[in-house]
N, C-alpha and C positions, 0 to 999 in steps of 0.2 A: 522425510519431513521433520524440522524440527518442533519437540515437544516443548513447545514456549508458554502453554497453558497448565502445564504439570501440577497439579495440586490445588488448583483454581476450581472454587467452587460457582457457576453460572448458574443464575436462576435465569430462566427464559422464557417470559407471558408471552402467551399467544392469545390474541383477543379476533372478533370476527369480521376478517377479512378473507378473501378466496384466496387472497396469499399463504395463508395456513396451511395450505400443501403442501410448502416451502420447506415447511418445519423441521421435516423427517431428515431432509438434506441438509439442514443448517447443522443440526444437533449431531448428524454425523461429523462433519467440518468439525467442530468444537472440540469433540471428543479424540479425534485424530492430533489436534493440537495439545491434549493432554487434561481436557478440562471436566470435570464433572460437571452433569448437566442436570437440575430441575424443573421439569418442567409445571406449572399454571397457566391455567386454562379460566375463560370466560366463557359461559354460558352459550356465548353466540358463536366464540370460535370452537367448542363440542357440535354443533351442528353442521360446522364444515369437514373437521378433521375426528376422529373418534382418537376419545383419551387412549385407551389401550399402543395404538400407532405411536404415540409420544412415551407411551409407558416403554412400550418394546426397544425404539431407538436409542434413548436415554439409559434405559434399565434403571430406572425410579419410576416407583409408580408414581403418575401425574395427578396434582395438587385439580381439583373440581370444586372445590366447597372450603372454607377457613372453617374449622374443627376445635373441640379444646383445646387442641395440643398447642393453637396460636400455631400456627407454622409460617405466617409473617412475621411476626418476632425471631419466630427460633431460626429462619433466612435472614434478614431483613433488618431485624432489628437491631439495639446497642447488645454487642458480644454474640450477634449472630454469625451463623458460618459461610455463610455467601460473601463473595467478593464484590460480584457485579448481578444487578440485576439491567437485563436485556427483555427488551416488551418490542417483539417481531414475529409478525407486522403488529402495527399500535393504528389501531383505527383512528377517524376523527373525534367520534363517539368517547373514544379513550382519552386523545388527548384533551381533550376537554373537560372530561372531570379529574385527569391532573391537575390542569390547570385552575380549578376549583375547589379542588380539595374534595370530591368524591367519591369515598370508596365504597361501590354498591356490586363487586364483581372481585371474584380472590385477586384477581389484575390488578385493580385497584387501590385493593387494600394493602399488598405486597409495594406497591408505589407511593401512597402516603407513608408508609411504613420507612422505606428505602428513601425519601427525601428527607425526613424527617432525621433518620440516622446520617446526611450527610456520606454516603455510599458510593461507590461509580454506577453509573446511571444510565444504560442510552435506549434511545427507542429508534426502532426500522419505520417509518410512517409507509403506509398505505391505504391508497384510497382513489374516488375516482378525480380527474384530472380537475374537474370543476366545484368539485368539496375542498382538494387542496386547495384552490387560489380562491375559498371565501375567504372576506376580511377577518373574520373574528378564527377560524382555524389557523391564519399567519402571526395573529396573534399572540394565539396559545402557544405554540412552536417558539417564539420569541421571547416569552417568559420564562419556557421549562429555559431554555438556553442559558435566559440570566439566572435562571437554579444551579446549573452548573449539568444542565441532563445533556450528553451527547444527541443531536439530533440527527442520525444517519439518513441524507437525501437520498429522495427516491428516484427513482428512474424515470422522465415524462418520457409517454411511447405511448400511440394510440390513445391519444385524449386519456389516460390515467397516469400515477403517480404511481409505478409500481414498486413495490418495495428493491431494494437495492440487493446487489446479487450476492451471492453466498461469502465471496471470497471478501468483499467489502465489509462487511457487517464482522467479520471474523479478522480482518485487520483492524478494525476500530475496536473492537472486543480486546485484542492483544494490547493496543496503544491506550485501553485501560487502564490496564495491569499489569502491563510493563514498567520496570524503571524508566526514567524520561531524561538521559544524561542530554538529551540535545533539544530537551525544551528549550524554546525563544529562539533555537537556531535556525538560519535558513539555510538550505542545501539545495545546490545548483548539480545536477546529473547530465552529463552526456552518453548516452546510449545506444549501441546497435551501430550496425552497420551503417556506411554510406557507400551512395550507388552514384557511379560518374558516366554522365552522357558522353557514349563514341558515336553514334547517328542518331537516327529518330525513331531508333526501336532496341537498341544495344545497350548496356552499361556497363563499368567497370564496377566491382565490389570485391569484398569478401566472405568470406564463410561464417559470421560475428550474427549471432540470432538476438544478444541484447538480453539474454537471459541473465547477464551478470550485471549491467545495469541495471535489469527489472529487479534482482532481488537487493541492491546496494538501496535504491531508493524505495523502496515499501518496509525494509529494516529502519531505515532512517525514519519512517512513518510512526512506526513502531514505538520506537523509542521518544518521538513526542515531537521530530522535526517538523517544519512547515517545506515541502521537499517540490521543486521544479525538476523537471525531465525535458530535455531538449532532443529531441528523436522522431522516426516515423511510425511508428508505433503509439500505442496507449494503454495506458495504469491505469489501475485504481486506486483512486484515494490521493493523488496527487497531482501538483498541475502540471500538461503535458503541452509543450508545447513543438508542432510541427515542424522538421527538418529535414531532407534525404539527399542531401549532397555534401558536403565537406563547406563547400563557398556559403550554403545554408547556415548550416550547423555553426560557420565562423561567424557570419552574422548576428543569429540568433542570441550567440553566445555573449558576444560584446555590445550589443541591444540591451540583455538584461543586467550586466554587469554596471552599465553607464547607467541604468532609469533603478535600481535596485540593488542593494546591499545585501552582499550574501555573504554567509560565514564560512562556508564548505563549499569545495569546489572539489566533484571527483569525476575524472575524465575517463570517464569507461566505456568511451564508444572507442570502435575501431577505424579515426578519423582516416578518408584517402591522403596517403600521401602525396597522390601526383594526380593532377588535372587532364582529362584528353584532349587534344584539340578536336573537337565534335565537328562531324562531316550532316551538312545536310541531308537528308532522304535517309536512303538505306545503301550500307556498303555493299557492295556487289561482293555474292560469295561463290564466286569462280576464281578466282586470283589472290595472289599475295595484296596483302595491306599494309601501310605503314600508320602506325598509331603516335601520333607525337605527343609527348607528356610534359607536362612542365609541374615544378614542386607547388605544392599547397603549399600557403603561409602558415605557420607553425601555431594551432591556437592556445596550446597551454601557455609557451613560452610568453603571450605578449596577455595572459590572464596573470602569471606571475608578477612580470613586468608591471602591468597597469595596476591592478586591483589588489595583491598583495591577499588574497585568501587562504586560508587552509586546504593544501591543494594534495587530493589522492590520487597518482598517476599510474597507468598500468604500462607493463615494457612485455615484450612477446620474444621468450626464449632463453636459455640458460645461458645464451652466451652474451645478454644482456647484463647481467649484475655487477659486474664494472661499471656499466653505462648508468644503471640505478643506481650504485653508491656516487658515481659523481653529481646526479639531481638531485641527491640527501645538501650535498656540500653546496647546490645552489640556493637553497631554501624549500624545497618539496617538501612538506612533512613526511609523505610514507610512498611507497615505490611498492606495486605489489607485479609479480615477474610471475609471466604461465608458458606454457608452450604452444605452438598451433593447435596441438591435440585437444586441449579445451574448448576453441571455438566451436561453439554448436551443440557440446555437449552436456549434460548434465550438470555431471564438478569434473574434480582432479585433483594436481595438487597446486599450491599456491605458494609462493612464498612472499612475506612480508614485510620489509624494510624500513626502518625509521632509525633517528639517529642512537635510540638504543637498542640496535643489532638486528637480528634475522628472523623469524617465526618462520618455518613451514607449516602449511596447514593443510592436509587435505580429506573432499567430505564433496559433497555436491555445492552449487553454489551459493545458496541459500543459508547454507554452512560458514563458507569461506565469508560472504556481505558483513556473517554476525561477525566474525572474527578483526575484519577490518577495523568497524565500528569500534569496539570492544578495545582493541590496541590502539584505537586513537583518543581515546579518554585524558 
């Protein structure tokens, strides 16, 4: 896992929601990303969660009470040492006296503090399903936004608003305090396999889990894109839209292309090459079958063609990289070449092609996504 929060100091209010059992689990996440963690506490959320529990996962002892030391200032304030403060979950109750200017709970006061200084800002909202959609709580959500405070949506499931799940809050965390080289860009992702009907219970596919598109496009998040995913599968944090066949995924693809302008186009699924001719019912499996195949229309070539984007294409096998340095000489920007062995798997190795030369890179893929990005600057 890489350490993308290294040195990053997070204050993290927790105020009183049952979600604050959450906590223990977030602040691990955090920490695993390399972050140092503060936690503050509301009076209401020590009656759910015991400060010590925050004390121990963090390893700082947890803020209950503003003291002389000002310890909003010394976080929070001008030439304090916090980066980001995070208030998750953020009650209604909470945000409401953000949105007022009330600071009567160390939460609070850590947050007039931290808008005040102009800070990174977000809060996790939680609460029940019918507190979220009063007029005047969509309200206050509305205002901290034109503050500039990250509003991280919550999950609706069983008539509540439950706060949003660990991995989310900690990719909006990172896409804090990250450099943002691909703010204002949008990036179009194709991801994962496709499965091609032979009857009405059969497919054809391959062995492509999508892992290297999930981490292309949540880096691209990261780093401050507005990021689409075309696949059958679903992300977080970005918009995903449904595909599971090659004729799908070609659809889809030049759908968004014609209604929307995208800067980045990286073709990371592992589209079918060839179509079956699909037999009604089910093949009978006592006997030889004949499967007739006819080619899939080519969908990078005709995104090149039509739309002209900054297009990342992947090629499967060593014995491709002639074949990639000729789609350098068509206009590709970068050509990244793996072997089957990667599909499915963690990482490997990678290598990376643009028209100034070769990078090999190898690391899990999480790894390899930064590195694309990174050399496409």
């Amino acid at each position: 896992m890489m350490r993308t929060l290294e040195g990053r100091c997070i204050v993290l209010g927790v105020t009183g929601s049952i979600a604050a059992v959450e906590t223990v689990r977030l602040i691990h996440a955090l920490r695993r990303r390399g972050a140092e963690v503060q936690p503050v506490m509301s009076p209401a959320a020590m009656g759910i969660v015991h400060p010590d529990a925050l004390t121990y996962a963090s390893g700082r002892e947890a803020i209950t009470r503003c003291t002389g030391r000002v310890e909003h200032v010394m976080y929070c304030g001008e030439g304090g040492c916090a980066d980001l403060l995070l208030i998750a979950p953020c009650t209604a109750n909470t945000i409401g006296k953000i949105a007022a200017g009330i600071d009567d709970t160390p939460v609070t006061t850590f947050a007039t503090t931290a808008l005040g200084h102009r800070m990174p800002f977000a809060i996790a909202p939680a609460m029940h399903g019918s507190m979220y959609a009063h007029p005047k709580v969509k309200e206050n959500l509305r205002a901290l936004e034109l503050w500039g405070i990250d509003v991280i949506g919550p999950r609706i499931d069983e008539g509540r608003a439950k706060i949003a799940d660990t991995e989310t809050i900690v990719l909006h965390a990172e896409r804090a305090l990250l450099p943002k080289p691909l703010k204002g860009k949008r990036v179009l992702v194709t991801s994962g396999a496709c499965m091609e009907a032979i009857d009405d219970v059969r497919v054809l596919t391959t062995r492509s889990t999508g892992q290297m598109g999930r981490a292309l496009a949540l880096h691209a998040f990261r780093l401050g894109a507005e990021v689409t995913v075309v696949h059958s599968s679903r992300f977080p944090c970005v918009r995903n839209v449904y595909a599971s066949s090659a004729m799908e995924m070609h659809r889809e693809v030049i759908r968004l292309m014609e209604e929307e302008s995208f800067d980045i186009y990286a073709s990371a699924a592992a589209i079918s090459d060839f179509i079956p001719l699909r037999r009604e019912g089910k093949l009978p499996g006592d006997r030889e079958v004949d499967i007739h195949l006819d080619p899939a229309p080519k969908l990078l070539r005709e995104v090149a063609d039509r739309f002209h984007p900054i297009i990342i294409a992947f090629k499967l096998g060593w014995n491709e990289m002639a074949r990639a340095g000729e789609m350098l000489r068509q206009g590709i920007r970068m050509v990244v070449v793996n072997t089957p062995y990667e599909m499915g798997a963690e990482g490997g190795e990678f290598a990376i092609l643009t028209e100034e030369g070769e990078e090999r890179v190898h690391g899990t893929k999480e790894e390899v996504a930064a590195a694309i990005w990174q050399r496409l600057r």
